[in-house]
C-alpha positions as CSV (number, residue, x, y, z in Angstrom):
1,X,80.5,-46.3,-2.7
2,X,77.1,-47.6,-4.0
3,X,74.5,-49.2,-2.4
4,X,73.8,-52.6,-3.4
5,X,70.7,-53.4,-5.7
6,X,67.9,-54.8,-3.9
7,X,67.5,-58.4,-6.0
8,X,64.5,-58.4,-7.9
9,X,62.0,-61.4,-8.0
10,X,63.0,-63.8,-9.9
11,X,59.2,-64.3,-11.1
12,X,57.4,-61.4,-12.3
13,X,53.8,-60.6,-10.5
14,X,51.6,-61.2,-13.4
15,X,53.1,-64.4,-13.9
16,X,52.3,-65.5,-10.4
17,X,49.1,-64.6,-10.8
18,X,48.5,-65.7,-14.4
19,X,48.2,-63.1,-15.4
20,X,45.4,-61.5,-13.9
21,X,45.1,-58.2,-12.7
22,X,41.8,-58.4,-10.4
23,X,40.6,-60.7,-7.7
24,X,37.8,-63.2,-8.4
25,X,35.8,-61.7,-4.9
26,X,36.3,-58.0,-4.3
27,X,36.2,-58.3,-0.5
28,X,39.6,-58.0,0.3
29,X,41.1,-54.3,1.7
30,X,44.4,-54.5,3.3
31,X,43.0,-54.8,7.2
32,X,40.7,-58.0,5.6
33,X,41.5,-60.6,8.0
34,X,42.4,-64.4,6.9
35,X,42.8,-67.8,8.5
36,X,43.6,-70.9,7.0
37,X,41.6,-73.7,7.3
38,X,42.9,-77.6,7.2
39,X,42.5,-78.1,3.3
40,X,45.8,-80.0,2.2
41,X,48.2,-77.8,0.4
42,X,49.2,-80.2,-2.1
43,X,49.0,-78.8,-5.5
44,X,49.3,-75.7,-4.6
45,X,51.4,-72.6,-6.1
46,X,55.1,-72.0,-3.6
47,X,53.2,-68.4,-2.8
48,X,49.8,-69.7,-2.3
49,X,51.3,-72.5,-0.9
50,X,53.7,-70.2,1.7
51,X,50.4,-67.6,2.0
52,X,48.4,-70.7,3.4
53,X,51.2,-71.6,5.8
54,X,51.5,-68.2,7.3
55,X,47.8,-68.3,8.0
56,X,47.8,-71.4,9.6
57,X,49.8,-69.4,12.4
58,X,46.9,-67.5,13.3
59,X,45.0,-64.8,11.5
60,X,46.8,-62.0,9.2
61,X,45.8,-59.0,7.5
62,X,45.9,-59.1,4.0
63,X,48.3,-56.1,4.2
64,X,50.8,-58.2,6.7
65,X,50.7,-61.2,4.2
66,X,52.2,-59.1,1.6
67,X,54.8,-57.6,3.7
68,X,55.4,-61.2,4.8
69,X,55.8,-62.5,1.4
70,X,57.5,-59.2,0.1
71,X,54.5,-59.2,-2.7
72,X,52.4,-56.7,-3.9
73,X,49.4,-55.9,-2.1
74,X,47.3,-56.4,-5.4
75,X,49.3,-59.6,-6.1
76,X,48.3,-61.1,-2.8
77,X,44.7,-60.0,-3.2
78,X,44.5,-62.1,-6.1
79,X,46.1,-65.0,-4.9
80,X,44.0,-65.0,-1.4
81,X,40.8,-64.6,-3.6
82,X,42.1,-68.3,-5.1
83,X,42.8,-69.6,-1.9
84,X,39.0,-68.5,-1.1
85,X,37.5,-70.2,-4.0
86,X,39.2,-73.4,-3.2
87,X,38.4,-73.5,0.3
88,X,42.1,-73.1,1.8
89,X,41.6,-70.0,3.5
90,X,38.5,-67.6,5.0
91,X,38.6,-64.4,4.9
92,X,36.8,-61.8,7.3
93,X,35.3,-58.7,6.5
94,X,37.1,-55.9,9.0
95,X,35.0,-54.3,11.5
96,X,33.8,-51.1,10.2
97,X,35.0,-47.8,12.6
98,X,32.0,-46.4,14.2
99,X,31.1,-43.1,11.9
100,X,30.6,-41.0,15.3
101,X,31.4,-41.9,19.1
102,X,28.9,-41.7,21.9
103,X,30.3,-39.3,24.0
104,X,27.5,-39.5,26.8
105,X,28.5,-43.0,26.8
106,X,32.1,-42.1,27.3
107,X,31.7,-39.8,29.7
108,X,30.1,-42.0,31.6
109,X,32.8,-44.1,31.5
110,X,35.6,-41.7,32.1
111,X,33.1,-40.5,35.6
112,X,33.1,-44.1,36.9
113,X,37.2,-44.4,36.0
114,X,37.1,-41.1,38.5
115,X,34.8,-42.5,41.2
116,X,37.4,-45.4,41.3
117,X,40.8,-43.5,42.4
């Protein structure tokens, strides 16, 4: 027996984004965080319009919002850079990892955890 298929989209990616290939901002990575704000959707694309929606529940990653949408991770990065431009969603930079840990500061830590038991 075969496995089934998995259906393909029924639009292709470049025409969803009209066909461009790059963002208008280049400040979105996958673990860029975005929340909608309380611009009206009407007008808008079904996927920008579904992407907005999603955000409205909270903040996403841009990486969840493709998984979400089943889409492309450069597809959504192009579509969230629209949504940016026209003031339906913000995005936030993600918090860059510290490049070394302050392990006198965590052994402090980890002595005080001690003291308490």
């Amino acid at each position: 027996m075969t496995e089934p298929r998995r259906e393909r989209a029924l639009v292709r990616p470049h025409v969803v984004t009209g066909g461009r290939s790059h963002p208008t901002r280049n400040t979105f990575d996958l673990a860029t965080v975005v929340v909608a704000t309380r611009t009206p959707i009407a007008g808008l694309s079904p996927e920008k319009r579904r992407m907005t929606e999603l955000c409205r529940g909270g903040a996403l990653a841009v990486a969840e919002i493709a998984a979400h949408l089943g889409l492309p991770a450069s597809v959504t990065k192009v579509l969230l850079s629209d949504l940016v431009d026209t003031g339906h969603i913000v995005a936030h930079a993600t918090v860059p990892s510290a490049d070394h840990a302050d392990l006198q500061l965590l052994q402090k830590v980890l002595d005080g955890l001690r003291a308490l038991t």
